[in-house]
Jmol script that loads the backbone (N, CA, C; Angstrom):
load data "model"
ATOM      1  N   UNK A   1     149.255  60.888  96.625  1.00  0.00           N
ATOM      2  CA  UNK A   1     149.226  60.626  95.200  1.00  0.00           C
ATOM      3  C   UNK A   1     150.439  59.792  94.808  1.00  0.00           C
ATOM      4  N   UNK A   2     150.620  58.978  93.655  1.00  0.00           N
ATOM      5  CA  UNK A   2     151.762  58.235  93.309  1.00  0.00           C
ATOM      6  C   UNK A   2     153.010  58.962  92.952  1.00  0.00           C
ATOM      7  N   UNK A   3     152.475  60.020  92.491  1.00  0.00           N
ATOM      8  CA  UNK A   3     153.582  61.571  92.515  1.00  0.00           C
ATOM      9  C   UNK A   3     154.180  61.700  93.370  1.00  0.00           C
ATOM     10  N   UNK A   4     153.762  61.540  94.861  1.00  0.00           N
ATOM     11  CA  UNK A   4     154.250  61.493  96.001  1.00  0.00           C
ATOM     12  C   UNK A   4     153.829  63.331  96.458  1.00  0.00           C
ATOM     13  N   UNK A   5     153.191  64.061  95.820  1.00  0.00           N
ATOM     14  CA  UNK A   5     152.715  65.728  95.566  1.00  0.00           C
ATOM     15  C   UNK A   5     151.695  65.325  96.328  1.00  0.00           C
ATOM     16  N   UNK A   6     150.784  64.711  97.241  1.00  0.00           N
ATOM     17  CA  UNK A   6     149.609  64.764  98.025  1.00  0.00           C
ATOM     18  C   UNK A   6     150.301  63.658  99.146  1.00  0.00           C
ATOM     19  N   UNK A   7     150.360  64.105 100.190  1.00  0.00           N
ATOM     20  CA  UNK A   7     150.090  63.179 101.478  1.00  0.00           C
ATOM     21  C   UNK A   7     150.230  63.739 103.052  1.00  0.00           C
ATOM     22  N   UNK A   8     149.761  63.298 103.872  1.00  0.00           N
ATOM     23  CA  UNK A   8     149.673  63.484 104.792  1.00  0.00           C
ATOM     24  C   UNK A   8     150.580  63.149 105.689  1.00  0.00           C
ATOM     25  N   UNK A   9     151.271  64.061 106.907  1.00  0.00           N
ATOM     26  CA  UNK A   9     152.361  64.118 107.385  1.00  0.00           C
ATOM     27  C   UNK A   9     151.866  64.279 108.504  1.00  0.00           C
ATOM     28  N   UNK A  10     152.975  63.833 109.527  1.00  0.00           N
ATOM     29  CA  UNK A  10     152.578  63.934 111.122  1.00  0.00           C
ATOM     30  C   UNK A  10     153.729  64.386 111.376  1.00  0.00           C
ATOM     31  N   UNK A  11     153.814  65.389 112.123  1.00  0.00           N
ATOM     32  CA  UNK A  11     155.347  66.251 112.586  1.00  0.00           C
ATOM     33  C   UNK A  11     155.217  66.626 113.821  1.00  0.00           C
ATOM     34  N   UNK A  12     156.798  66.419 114.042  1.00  0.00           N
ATOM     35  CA  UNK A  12     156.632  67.399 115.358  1.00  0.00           C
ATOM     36  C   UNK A  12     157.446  68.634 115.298  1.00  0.00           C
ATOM     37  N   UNK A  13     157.299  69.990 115.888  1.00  0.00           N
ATOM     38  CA  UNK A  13     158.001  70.792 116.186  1.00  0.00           C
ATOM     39  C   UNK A  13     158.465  71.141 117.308  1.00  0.00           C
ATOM     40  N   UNK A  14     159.323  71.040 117.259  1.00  0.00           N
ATOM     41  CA  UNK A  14     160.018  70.833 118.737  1.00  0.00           C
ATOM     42  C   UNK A  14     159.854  72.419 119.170  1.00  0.00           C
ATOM     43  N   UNK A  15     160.719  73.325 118.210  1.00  0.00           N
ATOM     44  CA  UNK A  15     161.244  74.536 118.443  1.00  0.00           C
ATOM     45  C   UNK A  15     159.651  75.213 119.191  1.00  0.00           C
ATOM     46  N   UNK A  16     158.995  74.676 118.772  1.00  0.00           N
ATOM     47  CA  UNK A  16     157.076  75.632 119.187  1.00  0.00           C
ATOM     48  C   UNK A  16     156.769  74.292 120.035  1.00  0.00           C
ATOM     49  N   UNK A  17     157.165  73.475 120.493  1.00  0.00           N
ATOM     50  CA  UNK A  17     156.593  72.255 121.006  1.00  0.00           C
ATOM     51  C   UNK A  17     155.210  71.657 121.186  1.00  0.00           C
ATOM     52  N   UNK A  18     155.099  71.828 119.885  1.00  0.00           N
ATOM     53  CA  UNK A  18     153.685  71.208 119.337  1.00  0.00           C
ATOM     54  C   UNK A  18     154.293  69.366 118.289  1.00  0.00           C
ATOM     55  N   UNK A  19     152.888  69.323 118.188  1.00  0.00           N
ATOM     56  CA  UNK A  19     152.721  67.598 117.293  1.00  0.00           C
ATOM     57  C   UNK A  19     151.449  68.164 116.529  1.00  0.00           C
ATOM     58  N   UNK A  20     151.732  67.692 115.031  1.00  0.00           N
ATOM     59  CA  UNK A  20     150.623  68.302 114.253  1.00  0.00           C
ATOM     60  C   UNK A  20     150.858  67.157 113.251  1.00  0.00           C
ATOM     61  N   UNK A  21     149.374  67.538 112.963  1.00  0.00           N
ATOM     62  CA  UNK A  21     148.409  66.483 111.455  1.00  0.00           C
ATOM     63  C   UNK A  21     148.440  67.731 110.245  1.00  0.00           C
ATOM     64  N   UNK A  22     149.074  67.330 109.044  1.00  0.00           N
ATOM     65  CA  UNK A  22     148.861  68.015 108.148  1.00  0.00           C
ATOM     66  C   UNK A  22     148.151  67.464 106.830  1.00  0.00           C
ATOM     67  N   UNK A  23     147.526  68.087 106.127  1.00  0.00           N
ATOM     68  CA  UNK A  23     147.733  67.414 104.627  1.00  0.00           C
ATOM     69  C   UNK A  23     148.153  68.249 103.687  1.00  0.00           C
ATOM     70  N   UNK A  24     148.822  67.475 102.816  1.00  0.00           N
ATOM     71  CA  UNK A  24     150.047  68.855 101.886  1.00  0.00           C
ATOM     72  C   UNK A  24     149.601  68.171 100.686  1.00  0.00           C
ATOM     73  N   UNK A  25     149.634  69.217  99.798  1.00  0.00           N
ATOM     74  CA  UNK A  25     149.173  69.047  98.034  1.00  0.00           C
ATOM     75  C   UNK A  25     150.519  70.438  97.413  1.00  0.00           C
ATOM     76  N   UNK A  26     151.053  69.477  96.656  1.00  0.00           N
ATOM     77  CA  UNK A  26     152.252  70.617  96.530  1.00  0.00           C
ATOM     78  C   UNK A  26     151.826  71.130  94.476  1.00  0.00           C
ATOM     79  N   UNK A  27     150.877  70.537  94.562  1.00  0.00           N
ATOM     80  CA  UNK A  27     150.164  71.631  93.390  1.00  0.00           C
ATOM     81  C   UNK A  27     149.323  72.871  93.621  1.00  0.00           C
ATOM     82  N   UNK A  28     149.093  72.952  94.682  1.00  0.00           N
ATOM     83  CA  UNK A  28     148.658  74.587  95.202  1.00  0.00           C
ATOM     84  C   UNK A  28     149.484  75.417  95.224  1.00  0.00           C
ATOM     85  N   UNK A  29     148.827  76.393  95.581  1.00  0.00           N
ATOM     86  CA  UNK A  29     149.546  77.520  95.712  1.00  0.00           C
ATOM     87  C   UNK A  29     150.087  77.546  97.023  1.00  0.00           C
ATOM     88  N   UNK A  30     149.284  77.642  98.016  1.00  0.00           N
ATOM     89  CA  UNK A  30     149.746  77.134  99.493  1.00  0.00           C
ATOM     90  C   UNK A  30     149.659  75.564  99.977  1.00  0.00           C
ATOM     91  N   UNK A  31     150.712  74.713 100.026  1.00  0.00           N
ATOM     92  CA  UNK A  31     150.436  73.775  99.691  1.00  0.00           C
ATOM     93  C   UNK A  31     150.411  73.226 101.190  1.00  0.00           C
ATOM     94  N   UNK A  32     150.610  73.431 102.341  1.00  0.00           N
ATOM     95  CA  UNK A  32     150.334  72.842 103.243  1.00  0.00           C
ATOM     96  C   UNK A  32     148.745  73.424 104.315  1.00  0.00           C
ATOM     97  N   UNK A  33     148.228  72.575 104.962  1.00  0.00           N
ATOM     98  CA  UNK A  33     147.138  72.504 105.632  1.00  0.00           C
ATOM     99  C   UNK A  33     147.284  71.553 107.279  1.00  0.00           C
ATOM    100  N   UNK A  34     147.436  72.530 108.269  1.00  0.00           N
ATOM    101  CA  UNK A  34     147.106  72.262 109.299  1.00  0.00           C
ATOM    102  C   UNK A  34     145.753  71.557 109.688  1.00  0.00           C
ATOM    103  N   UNK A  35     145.790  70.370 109.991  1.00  0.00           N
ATOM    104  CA  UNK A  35     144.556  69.289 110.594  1.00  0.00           C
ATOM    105  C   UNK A  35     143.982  69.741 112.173  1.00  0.00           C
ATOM    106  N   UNK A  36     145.737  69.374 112.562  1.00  0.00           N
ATOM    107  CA  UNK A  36     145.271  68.954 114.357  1.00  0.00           C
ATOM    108  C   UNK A  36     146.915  69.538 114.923  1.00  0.00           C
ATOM    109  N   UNK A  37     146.844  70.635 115.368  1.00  0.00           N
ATOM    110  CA  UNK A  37     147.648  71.140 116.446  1.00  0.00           C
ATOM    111  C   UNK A  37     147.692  70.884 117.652  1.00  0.00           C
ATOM    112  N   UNK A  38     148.768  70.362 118.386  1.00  0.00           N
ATOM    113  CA  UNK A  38     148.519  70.150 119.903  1.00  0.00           C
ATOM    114  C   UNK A  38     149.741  70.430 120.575  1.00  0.00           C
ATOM    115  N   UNK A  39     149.932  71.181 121.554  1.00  0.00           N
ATOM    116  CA  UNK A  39     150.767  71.540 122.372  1.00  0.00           C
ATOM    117  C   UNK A  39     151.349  70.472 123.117  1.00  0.00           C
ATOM    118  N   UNK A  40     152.672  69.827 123.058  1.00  0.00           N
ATOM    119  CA  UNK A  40     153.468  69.023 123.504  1.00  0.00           C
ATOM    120  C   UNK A  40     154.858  69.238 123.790  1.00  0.00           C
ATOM    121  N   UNK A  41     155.175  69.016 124.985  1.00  0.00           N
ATOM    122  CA  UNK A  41     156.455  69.599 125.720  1.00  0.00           C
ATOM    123  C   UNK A  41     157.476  68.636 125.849  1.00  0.00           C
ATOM    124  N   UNK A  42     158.210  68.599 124.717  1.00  0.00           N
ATOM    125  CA  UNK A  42     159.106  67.624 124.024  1.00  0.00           C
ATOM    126  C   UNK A  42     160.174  67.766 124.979  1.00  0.00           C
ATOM    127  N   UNK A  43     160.855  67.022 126.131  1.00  0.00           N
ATOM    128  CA  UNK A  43     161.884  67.140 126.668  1.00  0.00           C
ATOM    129  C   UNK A  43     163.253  66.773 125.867  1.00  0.00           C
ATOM    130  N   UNK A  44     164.147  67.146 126.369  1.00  0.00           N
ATOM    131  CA  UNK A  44     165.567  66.619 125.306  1.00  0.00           C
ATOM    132  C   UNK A  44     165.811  65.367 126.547  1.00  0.00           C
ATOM    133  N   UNK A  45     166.586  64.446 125.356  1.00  0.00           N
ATOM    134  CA  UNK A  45     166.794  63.114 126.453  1.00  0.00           C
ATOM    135  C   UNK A  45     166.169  62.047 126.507  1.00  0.00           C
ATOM    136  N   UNK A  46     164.532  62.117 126.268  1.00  0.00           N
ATOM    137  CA  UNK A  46     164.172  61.473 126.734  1.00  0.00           C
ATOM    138  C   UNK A  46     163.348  60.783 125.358  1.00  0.00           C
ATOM    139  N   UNK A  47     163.293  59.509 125.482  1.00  0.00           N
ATOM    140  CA  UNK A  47     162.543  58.892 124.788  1.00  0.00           C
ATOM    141  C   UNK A  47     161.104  58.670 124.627  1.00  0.00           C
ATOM    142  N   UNK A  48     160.803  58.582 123.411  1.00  0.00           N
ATOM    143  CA  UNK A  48     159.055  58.479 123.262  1.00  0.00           C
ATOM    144  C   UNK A  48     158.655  57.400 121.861  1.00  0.00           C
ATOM    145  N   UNK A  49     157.686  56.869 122.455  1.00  0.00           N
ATOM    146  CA  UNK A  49     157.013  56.105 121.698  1.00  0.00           C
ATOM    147  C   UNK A  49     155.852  56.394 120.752  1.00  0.00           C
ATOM    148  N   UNK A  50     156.110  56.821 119.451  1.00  0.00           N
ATOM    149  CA  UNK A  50     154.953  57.428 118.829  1.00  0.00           C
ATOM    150  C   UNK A  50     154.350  56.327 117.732  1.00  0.00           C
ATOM    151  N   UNK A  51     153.539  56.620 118.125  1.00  0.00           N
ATOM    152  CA  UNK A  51     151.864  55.683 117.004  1.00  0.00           C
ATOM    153  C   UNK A  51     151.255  56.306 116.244  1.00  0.00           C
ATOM    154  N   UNK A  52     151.406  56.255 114.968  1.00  0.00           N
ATOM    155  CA  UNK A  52     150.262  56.920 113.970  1.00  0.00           C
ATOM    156  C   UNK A  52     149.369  55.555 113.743  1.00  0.00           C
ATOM    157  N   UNK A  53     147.912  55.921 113.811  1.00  0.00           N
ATOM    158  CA  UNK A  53     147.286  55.275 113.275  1.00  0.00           C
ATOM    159  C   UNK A  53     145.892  56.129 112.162  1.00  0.00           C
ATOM    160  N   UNK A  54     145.774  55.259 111.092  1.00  0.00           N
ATOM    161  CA  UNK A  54     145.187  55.813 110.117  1.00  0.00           C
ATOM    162  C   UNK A  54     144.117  55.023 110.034  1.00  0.00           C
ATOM    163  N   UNK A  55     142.563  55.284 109.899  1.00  0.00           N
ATOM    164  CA  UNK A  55     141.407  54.412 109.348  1.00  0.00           C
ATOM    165  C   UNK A  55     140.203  55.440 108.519  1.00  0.00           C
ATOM    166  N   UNK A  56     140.039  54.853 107.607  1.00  0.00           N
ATOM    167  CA  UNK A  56     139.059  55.020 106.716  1.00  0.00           C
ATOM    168  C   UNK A  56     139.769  56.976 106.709  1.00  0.00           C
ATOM    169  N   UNK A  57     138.808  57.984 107.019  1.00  0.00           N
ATOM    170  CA  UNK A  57     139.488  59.277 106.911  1.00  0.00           C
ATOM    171  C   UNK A  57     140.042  60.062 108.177  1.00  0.00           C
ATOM    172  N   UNK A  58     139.843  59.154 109.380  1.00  0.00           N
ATOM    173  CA  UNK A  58     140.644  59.514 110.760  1.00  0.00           C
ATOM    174  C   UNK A  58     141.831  59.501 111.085  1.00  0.00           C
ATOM    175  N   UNK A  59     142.470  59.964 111.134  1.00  0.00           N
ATOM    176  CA  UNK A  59     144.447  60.480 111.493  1.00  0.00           C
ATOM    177  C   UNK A  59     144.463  60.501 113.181  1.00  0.00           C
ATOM    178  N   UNK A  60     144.940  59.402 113.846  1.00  0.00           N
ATOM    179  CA  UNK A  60     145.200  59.980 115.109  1.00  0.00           C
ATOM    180  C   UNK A  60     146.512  59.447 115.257  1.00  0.00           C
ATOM    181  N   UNK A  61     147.212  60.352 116.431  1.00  0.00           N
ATOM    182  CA  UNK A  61     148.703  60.173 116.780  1.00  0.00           C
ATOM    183  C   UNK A  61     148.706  59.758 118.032  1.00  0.00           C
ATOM    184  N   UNK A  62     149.048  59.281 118.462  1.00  0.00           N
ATOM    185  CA  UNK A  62     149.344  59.001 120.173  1.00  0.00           C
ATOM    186  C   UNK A  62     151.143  58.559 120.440  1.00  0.00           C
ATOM    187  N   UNK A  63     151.709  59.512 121.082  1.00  0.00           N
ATOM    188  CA  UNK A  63     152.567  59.281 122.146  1.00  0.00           C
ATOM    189  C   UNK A  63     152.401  58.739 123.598  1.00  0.00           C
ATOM    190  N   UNK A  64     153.522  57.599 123.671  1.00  0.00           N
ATOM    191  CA  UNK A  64     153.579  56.815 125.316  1.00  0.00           C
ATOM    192  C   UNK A  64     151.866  56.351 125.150  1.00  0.00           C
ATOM    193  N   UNK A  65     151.580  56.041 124.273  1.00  0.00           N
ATOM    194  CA  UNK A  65     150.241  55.114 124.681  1.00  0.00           C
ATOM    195  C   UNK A  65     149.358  56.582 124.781  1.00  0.00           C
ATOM    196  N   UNK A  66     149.429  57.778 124.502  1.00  0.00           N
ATOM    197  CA  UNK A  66     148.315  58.599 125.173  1.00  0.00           C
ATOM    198  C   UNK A  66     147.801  59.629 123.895  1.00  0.00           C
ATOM    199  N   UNK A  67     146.873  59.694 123.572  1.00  0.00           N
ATOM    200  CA  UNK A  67     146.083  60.403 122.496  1.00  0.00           C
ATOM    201  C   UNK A  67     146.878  62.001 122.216  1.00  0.00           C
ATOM    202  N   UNK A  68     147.509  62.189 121.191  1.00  0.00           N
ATOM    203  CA  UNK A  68     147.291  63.748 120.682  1.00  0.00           C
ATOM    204  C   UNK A  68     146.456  64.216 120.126  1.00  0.00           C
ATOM    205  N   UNK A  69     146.862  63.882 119.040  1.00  0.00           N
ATOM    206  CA  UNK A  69     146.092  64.276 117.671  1.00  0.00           C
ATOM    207  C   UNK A  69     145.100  63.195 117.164  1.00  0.00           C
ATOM    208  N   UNK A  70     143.509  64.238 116.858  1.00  0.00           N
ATOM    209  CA  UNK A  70     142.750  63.484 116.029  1.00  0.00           C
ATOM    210  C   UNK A  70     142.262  64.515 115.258  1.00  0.00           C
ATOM    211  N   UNK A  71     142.347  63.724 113.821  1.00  0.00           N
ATOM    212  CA  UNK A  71     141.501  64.664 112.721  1.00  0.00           C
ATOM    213  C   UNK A  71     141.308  63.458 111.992  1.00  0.00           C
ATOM    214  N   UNK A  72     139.994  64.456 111.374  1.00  0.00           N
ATOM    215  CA  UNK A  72     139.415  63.831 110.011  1.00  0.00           C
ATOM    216  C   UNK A  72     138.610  64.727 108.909  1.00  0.00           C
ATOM    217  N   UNK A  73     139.310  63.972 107.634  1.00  0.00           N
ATOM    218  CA  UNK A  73     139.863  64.768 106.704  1.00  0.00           C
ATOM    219  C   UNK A  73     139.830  63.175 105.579  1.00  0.00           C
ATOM    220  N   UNK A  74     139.066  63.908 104.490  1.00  0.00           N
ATOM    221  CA  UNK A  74     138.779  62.774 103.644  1.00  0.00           C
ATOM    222  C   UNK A  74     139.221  62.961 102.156  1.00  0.00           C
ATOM    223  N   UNK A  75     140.311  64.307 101.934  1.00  0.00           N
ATOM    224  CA  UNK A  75     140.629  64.850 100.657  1.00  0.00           C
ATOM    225  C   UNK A  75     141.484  63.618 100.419  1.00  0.00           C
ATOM    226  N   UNK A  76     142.516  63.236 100.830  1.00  0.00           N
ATOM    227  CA  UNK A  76     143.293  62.104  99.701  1.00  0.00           C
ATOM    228  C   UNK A  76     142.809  60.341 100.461  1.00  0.00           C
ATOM    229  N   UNK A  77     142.422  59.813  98.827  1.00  0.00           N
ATOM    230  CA  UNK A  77     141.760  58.499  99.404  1.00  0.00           C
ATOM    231  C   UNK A  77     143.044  57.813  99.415  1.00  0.00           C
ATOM    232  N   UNK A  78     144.656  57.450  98.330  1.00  0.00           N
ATOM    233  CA  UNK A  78     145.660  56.902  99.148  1.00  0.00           C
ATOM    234  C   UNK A  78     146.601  57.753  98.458  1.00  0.00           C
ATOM    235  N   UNK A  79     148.057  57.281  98.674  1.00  0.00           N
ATOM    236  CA  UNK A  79     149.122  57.968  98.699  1.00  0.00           C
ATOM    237  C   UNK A  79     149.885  57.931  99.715  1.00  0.00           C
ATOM    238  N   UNK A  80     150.933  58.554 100.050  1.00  0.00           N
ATOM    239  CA  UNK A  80     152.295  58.732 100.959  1.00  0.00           C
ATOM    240  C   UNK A  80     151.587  58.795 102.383  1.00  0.00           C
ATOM    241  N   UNK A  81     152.271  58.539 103.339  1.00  0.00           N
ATOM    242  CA  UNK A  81     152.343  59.298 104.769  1.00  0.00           C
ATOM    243  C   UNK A  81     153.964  59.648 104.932  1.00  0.00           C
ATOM    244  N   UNK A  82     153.901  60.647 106.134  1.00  0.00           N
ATOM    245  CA  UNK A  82     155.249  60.970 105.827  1.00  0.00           C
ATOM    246  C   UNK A  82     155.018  61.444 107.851  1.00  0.00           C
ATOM    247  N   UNK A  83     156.444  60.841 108.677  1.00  0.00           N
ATOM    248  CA  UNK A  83     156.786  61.360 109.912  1.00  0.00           C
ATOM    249  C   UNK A  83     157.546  62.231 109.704  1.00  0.00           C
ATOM    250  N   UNK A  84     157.360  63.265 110.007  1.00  0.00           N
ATOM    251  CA  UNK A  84     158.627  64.567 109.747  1.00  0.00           C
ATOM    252  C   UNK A  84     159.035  65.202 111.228  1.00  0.00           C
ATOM    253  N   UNK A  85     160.381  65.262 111.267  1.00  0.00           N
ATOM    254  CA  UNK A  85     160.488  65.960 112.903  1.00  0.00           C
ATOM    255  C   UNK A  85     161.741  67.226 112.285  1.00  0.00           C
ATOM    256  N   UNK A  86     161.553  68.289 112.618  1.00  0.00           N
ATOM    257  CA  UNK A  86     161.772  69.625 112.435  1.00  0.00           C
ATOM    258  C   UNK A  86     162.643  70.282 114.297  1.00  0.00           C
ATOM    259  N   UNK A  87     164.038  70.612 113.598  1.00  0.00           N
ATOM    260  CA  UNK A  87     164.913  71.070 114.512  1.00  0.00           C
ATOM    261  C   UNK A  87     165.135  70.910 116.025  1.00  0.00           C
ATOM    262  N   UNK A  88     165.374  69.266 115.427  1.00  0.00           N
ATOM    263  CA  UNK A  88     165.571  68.090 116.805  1.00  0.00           C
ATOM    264  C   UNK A  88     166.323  67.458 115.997  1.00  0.00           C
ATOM    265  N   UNK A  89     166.935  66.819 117.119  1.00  0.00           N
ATOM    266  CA  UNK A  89     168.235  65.788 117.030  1.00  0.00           C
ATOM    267  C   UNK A  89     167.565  64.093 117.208  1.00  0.00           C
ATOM    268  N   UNK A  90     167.281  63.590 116.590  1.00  0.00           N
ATOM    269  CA  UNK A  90     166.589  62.205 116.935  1.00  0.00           C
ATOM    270  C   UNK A  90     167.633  60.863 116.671  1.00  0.00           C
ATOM    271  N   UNK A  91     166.893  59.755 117.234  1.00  0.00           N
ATOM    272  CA  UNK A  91     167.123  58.404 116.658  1.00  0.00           C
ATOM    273  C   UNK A  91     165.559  57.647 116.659  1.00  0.00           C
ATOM    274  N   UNK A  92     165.225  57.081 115.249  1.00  0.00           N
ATOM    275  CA  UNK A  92     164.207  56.886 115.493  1.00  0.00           C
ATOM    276  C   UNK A  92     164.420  54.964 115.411  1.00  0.00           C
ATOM    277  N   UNK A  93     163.850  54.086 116.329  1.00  0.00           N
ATOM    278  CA  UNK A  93     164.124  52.806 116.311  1.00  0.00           C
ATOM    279  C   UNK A  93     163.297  51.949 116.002  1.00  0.00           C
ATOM    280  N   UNK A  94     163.531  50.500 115.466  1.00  0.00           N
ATOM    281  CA  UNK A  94     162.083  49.974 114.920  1.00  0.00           C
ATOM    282  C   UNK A  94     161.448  50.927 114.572  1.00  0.00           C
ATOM    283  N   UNK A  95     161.139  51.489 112.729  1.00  0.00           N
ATOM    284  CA  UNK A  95     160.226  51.869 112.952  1.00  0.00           C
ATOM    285  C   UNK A  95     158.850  50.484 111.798  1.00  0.00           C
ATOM    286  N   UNK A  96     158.126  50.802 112.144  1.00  0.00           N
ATOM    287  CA  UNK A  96     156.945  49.462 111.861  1.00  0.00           C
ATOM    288  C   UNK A  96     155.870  49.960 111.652  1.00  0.00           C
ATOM    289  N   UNK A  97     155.626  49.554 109.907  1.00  0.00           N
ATOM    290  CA  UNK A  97     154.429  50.114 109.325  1.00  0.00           C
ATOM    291  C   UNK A  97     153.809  48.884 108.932  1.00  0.00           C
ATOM    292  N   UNK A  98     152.045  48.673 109.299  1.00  0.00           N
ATOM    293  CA  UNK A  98     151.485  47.306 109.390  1.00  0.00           C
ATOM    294  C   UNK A  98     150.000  47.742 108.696  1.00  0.00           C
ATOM    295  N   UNK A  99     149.141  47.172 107.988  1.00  0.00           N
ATOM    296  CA  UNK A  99     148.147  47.975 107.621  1.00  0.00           C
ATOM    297  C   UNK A  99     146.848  46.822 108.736  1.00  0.00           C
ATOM    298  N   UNK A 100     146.115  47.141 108.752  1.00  0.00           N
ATOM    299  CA  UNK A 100     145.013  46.976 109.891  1.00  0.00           C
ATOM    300  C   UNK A 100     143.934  46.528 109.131  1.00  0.00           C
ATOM    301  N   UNK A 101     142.908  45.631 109.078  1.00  0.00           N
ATOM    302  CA  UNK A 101     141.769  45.293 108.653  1.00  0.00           C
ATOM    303  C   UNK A 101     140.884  46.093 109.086  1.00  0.00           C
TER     304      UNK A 101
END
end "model"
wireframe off; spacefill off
backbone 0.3
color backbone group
């Protein structure tokens, strides 16, 4: 939403070493919603290359070139995306947002 109160986030949690698709509406009562959970074994050290790509209502994530997460989910037509990484130490480089025909 232009509120920036609806959008969809891609996170990782290191501490549970998962990568997850959410969509959050912070006018609810519970305002977040798990998409796509996936178990990923985040080493310290080491670098990774992550890809969100978004089309029409499909969310997929891929690290190093290789598929995590796919969901689809058609509640917000536009608004925010948001990368969130949760109790990790990062540097994130180039990062490059391009929209796709």
């Amino acid at each position: 939403s232009l509120d920036g109160k609806q959008f969809y986030a891609t996170n990782t949690l290191a501490a549970r070493k998962v990568f997850r698709v959410a969509e959050f509406d912070q006018t609810r009562e519970q305002p977040g919603r798990d998409l796509s959970i996936v178990a990923f074994d985040f080493q310290e050290g080491t670098e990774y290359h992550v890809r969100i790509l978004v089309q029409g209502d499909s969310i997929k994530t891929y690290v190093d070139d290789h598929l995590v997460n796919s969901a689809v989910d058609g509640t917000l037509r536009s608004g925010s995306a948001a990368f969130a990484l949760w109790y990790c130490r990062v540097t994130i480089r180039d990062p490059r947002y391009r929209l796709l025909d």
